[in-house]
MARBA-3410 file (N, C-alpha, C, O; in Angstrom, 1 decimal):
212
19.3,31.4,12.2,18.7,30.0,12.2,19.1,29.3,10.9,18.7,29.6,9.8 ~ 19.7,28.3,11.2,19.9,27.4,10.1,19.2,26.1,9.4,19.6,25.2,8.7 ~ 17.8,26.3,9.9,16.9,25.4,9.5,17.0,23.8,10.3,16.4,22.8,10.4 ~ 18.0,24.3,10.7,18.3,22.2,12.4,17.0,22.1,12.8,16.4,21.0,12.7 ~ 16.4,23.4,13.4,15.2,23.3,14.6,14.1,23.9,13.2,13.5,25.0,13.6
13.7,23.6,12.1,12.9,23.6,11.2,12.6,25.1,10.7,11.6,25.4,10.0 ~ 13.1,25.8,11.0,12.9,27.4,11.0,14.5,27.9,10.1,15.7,27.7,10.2 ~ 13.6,28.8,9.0,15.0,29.6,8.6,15.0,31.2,8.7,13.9,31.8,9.0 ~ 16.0,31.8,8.6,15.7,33.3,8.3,15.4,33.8,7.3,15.8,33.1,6.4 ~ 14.4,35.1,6.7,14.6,35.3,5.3,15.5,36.5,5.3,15.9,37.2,6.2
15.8,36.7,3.6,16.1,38.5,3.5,15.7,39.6,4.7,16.4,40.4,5.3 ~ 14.3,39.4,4.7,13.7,40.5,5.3,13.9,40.6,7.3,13.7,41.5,8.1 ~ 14.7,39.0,7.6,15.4,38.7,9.1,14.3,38.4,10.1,14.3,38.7,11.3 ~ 12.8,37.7,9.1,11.7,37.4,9.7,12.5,35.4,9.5,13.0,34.8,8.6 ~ 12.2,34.9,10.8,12.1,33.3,10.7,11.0,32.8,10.1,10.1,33.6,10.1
10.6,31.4,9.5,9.4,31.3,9.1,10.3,29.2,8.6,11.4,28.9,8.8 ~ 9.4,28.5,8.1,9.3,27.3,8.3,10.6,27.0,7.1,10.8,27.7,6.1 ~ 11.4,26.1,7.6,12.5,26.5,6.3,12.0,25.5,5.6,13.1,25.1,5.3 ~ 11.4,24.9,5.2,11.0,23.9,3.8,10.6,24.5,2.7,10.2,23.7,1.9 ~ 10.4,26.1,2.4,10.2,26.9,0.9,11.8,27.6,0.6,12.1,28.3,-0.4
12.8,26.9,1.8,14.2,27.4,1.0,14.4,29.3,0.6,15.2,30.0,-0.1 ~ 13.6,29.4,1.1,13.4,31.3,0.5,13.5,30.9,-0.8,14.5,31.4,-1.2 ~ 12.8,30.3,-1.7,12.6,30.4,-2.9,11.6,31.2,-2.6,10.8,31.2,-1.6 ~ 11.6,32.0,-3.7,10.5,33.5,-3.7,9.0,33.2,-4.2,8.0,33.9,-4.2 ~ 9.1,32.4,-4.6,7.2,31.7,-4.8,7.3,31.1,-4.0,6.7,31.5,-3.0
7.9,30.1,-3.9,7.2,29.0,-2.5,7.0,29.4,-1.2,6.3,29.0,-0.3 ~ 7.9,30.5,-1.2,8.2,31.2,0.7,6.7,32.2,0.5,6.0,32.7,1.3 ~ 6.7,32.1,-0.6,4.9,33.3,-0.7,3.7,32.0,-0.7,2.7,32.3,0.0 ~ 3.7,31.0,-1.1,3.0,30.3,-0.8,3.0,29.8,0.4,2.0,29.3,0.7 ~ 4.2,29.9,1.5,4.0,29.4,2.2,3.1,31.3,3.6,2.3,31.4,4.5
4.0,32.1,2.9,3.1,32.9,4.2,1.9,33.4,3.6,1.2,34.2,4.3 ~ 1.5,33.1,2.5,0.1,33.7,2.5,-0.8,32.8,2.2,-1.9,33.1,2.4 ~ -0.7,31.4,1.8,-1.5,30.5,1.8,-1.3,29.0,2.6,-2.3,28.5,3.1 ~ -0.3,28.6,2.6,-0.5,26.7,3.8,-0.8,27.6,5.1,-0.3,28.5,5.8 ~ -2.4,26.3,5.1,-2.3,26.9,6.3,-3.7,27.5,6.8,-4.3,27.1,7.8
-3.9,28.7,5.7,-4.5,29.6,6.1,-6.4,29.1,6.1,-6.8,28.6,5.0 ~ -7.2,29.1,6.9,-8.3,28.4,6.8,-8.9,28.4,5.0,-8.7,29.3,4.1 ~ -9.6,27.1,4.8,-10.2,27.4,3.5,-11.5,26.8,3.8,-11.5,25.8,4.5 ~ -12.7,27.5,3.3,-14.2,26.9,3.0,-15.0,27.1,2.0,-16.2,26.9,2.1 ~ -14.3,27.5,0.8,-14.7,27.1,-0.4,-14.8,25.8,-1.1,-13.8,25.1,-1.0
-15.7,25.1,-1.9,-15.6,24.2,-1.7,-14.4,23.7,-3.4,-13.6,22.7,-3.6 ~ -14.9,24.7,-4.1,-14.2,24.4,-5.5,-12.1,24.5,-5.3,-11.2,24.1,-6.1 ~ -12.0,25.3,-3.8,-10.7,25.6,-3.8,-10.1,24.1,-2.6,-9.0,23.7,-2.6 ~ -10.9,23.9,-2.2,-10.8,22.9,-1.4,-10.8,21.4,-2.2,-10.2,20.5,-1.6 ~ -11.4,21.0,-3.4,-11.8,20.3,-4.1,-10.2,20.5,-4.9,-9.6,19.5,-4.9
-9.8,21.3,-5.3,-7.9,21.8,-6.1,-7.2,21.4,-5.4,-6.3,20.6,-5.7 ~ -7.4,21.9,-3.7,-6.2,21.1,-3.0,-5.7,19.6,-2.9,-4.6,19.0,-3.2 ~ -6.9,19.1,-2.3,-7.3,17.8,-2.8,-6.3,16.9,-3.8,-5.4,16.1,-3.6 ~ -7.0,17.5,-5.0,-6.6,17.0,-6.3,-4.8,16.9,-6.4,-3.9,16.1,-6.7 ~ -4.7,18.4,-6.0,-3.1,18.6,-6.3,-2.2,17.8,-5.2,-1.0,17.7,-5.5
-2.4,17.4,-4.2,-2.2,16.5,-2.9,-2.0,15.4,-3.7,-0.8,15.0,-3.7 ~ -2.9,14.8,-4.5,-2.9,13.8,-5.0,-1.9,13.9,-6.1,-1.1,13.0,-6.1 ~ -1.9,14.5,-6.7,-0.8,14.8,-8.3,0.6,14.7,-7.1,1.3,13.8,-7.2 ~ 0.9,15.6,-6.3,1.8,15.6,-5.9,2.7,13.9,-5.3,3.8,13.6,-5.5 ~ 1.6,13.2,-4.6,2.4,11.8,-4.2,3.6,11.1,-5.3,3.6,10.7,-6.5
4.2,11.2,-4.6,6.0,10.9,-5.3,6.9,12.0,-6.0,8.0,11.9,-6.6 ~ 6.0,13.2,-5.8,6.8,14.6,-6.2,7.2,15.5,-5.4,6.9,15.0,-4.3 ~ 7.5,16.3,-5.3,7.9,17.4,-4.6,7.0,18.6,-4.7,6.7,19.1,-5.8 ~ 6.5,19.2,-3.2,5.5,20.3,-3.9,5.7,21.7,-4.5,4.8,22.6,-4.6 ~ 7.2,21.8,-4.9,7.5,22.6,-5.4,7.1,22.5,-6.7,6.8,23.5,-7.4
7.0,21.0,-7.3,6.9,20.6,-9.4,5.7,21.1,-8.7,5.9,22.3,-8.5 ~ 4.2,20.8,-8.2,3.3,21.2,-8.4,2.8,22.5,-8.0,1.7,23.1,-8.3 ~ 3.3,22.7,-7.7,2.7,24.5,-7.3,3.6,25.6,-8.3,3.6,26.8,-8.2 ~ 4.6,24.7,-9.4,4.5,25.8,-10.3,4.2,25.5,-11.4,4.4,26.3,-12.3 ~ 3.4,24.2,-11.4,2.2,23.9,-12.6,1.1,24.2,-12.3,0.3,23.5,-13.0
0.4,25.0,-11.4,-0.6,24.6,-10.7,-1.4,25.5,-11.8,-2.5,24.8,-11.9 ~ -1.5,26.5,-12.5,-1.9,27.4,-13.2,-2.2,26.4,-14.2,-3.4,26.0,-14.4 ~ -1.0,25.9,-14.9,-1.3,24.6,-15.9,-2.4,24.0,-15.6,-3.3,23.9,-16.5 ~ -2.6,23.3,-14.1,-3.6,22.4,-14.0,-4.9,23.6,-13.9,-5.8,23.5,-14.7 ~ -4.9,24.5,-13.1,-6.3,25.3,-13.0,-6.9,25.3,-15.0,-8.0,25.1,-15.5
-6.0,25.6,-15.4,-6.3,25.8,-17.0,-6.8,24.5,-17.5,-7.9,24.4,-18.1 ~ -6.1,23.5,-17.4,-7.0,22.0,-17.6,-7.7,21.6,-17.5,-8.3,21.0,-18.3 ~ -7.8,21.9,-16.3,-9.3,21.3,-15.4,-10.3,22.0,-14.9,-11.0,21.5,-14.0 ~ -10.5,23.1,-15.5,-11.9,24.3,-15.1,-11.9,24.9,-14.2,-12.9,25.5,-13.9 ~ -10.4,25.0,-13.4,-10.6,25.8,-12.3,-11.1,24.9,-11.4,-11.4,25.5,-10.4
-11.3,23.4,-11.4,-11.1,22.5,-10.8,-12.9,22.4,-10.3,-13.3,21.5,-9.6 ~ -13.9,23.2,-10.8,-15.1,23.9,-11.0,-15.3,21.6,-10.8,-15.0,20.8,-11.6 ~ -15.8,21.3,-9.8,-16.2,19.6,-10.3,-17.4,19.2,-10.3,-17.8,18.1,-10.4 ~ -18.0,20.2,-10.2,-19.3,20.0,-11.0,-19.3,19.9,-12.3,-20.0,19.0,-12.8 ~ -18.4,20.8,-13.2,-18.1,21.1,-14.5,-17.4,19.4,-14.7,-17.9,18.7,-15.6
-16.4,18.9,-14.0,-15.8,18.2,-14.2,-16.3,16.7,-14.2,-15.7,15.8,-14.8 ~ -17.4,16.5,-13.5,-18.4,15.6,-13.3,-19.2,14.9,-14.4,-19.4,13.7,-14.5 ~ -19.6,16.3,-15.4,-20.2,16.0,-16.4,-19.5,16.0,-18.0,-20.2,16.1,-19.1 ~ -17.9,15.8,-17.9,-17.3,16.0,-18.9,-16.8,14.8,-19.4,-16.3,14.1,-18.5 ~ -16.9,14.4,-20.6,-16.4,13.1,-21.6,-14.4,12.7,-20.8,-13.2,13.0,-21.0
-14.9,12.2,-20.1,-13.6,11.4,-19.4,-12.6,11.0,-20.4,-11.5,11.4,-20.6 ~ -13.2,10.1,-20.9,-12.0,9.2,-22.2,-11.3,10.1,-23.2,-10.3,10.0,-23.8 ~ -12.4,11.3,-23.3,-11.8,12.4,-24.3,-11.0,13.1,-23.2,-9.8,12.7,-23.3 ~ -11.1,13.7,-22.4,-10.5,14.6,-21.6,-9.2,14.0,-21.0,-8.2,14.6,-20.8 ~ -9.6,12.4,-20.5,-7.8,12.1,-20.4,-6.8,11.8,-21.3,-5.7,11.7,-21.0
-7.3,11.7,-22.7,-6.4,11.6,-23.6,-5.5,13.0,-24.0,-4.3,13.2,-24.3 ~ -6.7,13.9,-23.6,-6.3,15.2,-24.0,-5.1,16.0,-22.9,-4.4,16.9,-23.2 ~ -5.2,15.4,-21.9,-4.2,16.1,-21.0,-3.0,14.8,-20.9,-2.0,15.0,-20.3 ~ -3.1,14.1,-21.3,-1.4,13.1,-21.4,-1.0,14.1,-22.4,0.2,14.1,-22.4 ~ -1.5,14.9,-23.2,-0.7,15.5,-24.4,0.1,16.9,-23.9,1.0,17.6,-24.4
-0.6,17.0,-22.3,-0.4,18.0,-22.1,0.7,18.8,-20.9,0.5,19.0,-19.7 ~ 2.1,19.2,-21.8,3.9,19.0,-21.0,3.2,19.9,-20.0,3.9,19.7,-19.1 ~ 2.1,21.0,-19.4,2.1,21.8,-18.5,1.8,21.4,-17.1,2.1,22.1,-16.1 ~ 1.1,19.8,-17.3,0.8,19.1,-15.9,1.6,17.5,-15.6,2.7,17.4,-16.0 ~ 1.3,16.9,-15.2,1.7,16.2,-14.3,1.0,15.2,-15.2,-0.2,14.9,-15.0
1.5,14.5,-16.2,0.7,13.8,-17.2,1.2,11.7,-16.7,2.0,10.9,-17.3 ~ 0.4,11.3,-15.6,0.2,10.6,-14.9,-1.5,10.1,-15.7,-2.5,10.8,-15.7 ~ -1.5,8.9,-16.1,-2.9,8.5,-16.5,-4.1,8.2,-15.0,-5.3,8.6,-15.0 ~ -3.5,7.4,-14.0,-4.2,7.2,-13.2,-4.5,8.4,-11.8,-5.2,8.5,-10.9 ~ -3.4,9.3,-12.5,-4.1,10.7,-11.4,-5.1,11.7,-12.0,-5.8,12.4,-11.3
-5.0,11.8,-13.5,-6.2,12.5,-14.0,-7.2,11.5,-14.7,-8.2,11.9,-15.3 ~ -7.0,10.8,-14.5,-8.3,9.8,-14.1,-9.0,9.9,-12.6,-10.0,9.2,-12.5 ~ -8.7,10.3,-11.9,-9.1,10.5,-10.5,-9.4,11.5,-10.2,-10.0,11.5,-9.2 ~ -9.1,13.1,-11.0,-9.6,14.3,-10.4,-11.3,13.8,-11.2,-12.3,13.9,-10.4 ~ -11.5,13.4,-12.5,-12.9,13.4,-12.8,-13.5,12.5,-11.8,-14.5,12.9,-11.2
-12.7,10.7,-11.4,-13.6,10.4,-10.9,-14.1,11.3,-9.7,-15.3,11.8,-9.7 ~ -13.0,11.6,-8.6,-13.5,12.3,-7.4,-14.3,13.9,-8.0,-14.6,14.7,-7.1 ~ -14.6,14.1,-9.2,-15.5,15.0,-9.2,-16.7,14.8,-9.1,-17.5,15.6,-8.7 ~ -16.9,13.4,-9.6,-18.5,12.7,-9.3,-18.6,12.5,-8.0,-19.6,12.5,-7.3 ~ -17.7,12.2,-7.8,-17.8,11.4,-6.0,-17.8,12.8,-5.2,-18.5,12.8,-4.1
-16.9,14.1,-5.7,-17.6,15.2,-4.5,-18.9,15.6,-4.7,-19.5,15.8,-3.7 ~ -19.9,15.8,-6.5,-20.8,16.5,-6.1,-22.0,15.4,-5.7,-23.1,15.5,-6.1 ~ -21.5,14.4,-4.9,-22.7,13.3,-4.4,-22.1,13.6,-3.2,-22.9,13.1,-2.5 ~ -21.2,14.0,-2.4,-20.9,14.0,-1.0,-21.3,15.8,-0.7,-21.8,15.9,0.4 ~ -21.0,16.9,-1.4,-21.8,18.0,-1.3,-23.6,18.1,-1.3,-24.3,19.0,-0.8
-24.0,17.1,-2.0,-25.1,17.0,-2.2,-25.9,16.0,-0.8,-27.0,16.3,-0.5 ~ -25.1,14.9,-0.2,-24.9,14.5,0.7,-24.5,15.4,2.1,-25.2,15.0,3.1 ~ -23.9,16.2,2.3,-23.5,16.9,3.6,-23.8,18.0,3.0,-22.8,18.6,3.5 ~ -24.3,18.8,2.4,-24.6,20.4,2.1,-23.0,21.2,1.5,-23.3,22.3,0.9 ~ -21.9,21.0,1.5,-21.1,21.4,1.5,-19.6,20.1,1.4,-19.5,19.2,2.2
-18.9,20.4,0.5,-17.6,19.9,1.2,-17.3,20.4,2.3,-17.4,19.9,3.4 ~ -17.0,21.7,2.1,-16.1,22.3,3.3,-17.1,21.4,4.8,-16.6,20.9,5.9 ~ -18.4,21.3,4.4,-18.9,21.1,6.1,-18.2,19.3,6.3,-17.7,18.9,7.3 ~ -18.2,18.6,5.0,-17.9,17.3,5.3,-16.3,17.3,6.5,-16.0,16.8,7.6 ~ -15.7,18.1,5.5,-13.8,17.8,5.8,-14.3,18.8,7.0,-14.4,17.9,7.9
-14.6,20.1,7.7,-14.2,20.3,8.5,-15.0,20.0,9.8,-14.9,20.6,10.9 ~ -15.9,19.2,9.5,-16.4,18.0,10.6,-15.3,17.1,11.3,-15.7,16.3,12.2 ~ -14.0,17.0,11.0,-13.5,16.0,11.3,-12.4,17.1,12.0,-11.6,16.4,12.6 ~ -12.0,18.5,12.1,-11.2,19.2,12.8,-10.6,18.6,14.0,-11.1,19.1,15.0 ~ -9.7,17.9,14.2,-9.0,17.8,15.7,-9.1,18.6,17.0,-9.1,19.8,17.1
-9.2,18.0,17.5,-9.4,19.2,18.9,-7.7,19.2,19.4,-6.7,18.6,18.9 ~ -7.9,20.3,20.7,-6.6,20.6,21.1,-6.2,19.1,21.3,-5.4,18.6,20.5 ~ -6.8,18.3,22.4,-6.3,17.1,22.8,-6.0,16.0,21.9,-5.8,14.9,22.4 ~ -5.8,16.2,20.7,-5.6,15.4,19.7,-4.4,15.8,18.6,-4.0,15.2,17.6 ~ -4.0,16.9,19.1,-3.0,17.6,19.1,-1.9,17.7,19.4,-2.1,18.0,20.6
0.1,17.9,19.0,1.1,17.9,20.2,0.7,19.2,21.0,0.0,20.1,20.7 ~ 1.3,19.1,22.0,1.0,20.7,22.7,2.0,21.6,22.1,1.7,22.8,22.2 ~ 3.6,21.3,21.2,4.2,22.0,20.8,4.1,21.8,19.5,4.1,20.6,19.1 ~ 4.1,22.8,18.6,4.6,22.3,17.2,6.1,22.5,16.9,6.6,23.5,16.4 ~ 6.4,21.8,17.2,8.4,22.4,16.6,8.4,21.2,15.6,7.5,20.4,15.3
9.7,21.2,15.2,10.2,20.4,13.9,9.8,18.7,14.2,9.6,18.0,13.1 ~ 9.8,18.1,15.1,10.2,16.5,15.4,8.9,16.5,15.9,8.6,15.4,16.4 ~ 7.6,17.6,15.9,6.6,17.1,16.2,5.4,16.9,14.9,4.4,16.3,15.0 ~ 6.0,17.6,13.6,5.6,17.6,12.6,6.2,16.6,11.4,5.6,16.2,10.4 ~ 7.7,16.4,11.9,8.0,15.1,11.4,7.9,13.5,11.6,8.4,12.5,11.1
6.7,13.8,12.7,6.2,12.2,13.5,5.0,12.3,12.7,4.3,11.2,12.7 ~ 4.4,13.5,12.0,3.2,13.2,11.6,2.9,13.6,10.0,2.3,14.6,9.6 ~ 3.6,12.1,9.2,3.0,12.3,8.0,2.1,12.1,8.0,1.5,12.7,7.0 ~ 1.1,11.3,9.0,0.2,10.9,9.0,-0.6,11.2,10.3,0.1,11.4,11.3 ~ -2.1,11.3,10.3,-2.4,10.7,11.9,-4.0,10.1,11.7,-4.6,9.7,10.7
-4.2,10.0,13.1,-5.9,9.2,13.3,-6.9,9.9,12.2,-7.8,9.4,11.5 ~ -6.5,11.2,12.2,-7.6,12.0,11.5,-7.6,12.0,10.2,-8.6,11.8,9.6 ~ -6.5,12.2,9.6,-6.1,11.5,8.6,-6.6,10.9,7.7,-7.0,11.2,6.6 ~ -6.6,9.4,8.6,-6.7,7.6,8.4,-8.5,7.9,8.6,-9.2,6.9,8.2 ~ -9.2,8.9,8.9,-10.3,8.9,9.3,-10.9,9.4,8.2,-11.8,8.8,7.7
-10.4,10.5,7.8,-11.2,11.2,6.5,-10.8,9.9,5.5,-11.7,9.1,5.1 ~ -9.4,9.7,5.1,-9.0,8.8,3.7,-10.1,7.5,3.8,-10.7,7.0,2.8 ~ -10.3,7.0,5.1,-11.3,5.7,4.8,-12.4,5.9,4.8,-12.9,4.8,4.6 ~ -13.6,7.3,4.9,-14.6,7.7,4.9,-14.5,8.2,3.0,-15.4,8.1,2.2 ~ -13.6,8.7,2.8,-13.4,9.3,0.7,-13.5,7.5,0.2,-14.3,6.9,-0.5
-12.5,7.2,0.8,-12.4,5.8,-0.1,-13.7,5.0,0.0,-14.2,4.5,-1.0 ~ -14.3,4.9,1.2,-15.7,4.4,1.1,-16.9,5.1,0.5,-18.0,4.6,0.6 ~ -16.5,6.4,-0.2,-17.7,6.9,-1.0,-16.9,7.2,-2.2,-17.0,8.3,-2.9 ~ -15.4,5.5,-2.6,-15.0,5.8,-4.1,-14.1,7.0,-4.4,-13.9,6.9,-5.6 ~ -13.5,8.0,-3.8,-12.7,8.7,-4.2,-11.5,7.8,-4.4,-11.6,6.8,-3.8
-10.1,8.3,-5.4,-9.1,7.8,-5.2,-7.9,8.9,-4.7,-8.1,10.1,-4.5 ~ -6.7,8.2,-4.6,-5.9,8.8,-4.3,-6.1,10.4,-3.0,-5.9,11.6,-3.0 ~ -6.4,9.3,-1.9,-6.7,9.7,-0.8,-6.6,9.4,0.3,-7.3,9.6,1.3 ~ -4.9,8.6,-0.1,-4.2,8.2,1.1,-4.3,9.1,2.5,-4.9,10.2,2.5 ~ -3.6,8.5,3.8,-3.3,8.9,4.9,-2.4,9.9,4.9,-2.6,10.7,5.8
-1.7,9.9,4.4,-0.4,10.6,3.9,-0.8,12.2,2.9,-0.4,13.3,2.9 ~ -2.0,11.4,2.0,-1.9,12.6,0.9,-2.9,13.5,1.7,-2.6,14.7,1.7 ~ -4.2,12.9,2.6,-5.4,14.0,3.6,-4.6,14.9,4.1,-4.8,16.1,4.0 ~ -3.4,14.3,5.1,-3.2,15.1,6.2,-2.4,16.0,5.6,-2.2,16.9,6.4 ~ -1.5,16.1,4.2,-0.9,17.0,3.7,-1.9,18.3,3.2,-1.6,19.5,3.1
-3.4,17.8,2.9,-3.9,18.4,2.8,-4.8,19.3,3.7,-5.4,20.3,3.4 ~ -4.8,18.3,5.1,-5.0,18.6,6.3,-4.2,20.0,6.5,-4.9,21.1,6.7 ~ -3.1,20.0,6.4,-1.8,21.2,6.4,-2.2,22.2,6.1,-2.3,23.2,6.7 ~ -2.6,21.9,4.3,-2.9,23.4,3.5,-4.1,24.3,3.9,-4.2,25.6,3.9 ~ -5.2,23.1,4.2,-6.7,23.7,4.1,-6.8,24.5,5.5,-7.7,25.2,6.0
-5.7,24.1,5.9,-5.5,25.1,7.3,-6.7,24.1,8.3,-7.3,24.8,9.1 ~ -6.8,22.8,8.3,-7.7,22.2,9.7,-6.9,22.3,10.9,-7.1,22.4,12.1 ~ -5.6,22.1,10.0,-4.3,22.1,11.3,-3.3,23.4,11.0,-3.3,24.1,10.0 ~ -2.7,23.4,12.0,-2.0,24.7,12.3,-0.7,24.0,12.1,-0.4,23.6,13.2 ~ 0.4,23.5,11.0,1.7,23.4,11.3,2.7,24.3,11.1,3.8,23.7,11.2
2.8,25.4,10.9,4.0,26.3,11.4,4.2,26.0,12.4,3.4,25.8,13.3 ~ 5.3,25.8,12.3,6.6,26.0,13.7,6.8,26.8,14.4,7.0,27.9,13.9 ~ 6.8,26.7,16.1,6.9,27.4,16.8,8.0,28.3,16.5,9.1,27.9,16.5 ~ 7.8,29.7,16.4,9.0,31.0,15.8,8.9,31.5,14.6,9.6,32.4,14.3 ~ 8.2,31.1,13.8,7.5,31.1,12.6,6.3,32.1,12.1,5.1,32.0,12.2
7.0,33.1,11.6,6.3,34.4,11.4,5.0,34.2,11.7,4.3,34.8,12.6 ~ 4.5,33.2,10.6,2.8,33.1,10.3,2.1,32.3,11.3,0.9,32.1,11.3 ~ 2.9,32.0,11.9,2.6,30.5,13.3,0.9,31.4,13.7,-0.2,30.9,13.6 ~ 1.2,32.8,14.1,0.5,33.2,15.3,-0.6,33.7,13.8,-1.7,33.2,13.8 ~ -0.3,34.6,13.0,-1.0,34.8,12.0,-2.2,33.5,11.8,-3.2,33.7,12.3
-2.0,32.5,11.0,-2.7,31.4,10.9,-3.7,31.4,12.6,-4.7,32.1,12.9 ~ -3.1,30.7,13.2,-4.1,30.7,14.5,-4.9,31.8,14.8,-6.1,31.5,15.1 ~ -4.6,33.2,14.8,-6.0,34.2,14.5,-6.7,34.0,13.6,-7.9,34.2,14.0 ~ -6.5,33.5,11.9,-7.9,33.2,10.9,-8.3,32.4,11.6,-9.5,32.3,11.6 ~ -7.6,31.5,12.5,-8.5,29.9,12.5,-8.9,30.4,13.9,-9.2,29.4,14.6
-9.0,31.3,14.5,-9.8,31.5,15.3,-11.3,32.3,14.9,-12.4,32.1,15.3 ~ -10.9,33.3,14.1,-11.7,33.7,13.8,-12.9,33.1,12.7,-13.9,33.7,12.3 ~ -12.3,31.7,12.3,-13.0,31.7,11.1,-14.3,30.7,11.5,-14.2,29.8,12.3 ~ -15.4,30.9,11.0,-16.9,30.4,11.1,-17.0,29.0,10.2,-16.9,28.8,9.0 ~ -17.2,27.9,11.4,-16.9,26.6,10.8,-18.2,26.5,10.2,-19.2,26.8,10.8
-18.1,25.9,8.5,-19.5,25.3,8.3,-19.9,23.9,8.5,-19.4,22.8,8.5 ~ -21.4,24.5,8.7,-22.2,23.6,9.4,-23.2,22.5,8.4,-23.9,21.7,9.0
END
């Protein structure tokens, strides 16, 4: 498979989504974590963030700074992050070559750190906020192959969460940057039909206990 129909081969002569190129981190990111359900709320709260760092990059620059930022930002801990001197702490990470030194995106993981622990505090949980909004099958293609994941940088659900964040003040929480996020936190299933982990993913997310 030559990656046309969105699938490549690896070494090992397993197919799996070709967009980690068998690069040997990213192809591990992609079978052990996009995807895979998340309901923590501090790891869900990283995704987010880094969704956000990522717009206009490639998610390869960020997932091999990603340690950089966990080191920056407390483990992304946004409670911790809520109550920290902003003005000092953004000056301190423009200095800093390990991340993504953007003024108006680390200005945004503090704000959205205030803004999650008033929406946790408000719905009992992130995880229950974001996976309130889970798509059902009917809102779904019936296939996932490559041209049906390429029609959807974006969708309803998307455009649904981004304008419910933006109206409780989050930034950088485009249509585009949710549903990328949508991808990772595993609400959606996009592996590609042939795709080692395709069927893998769909058993956690069957099995996994939505919070309530």
């Amino acid at each position: 498979m030559d990656g046309s129909n969105g699938l490549v081969t690896g070494e090992d002569g397993a197919a799996r989504c070709a967009w980690h190129g068998n690069l040997p981190d990213y192809q591990r990111y992609h079978d052990e974590e996009w995807g895979r359900p998340v309901v923590d709320d501090t790891r869900l709260f990283e995704k987010l963030c880094l969704e956000g760092f990522q717009s206009g990059l490639s998610w390869l620059t960020i997932l091999r700074k990603r340690e950089n930022f966990r080191a920056a930002f407390d483990g992304f801990d946004f409670r911790k992050l809520a109550e920290a001197d902003e003005a000092e702490a953004i000056e301190r990470h423009l200095q800093d070559p390990g991340i993504v030194r953007h003024r108006g995106k680390i200005a945004s993981v503090y704000n959205n750190a205030r803004r999650a622990v008033d929406l946790a505090r408000e719905r009992g949980s992130l995880a229950s906020f974001f996976w309130s909004f889970e798509p059902g099958p009917d809102q779904r293609p019936a296939v996932i192959d490559i041209a049906a994941v390429r029609a959807m940088p974006k969708t309803e659900t998307s455009a649904r969460i981004s304008k419910e964040l933006k109206k409780r003040g989050w930034s950088f929480v485009g249509p585009t940057t949710v549903y990328a996020f949508m991808q990772a936190m595993g609400m959606v299933n996009d592996h590609i039909e042939g795709c080692i982990c395709r069927v893998e993913v769909e058993q956690a997310r069957s099995r996994l206990l939505r919070p309530r």
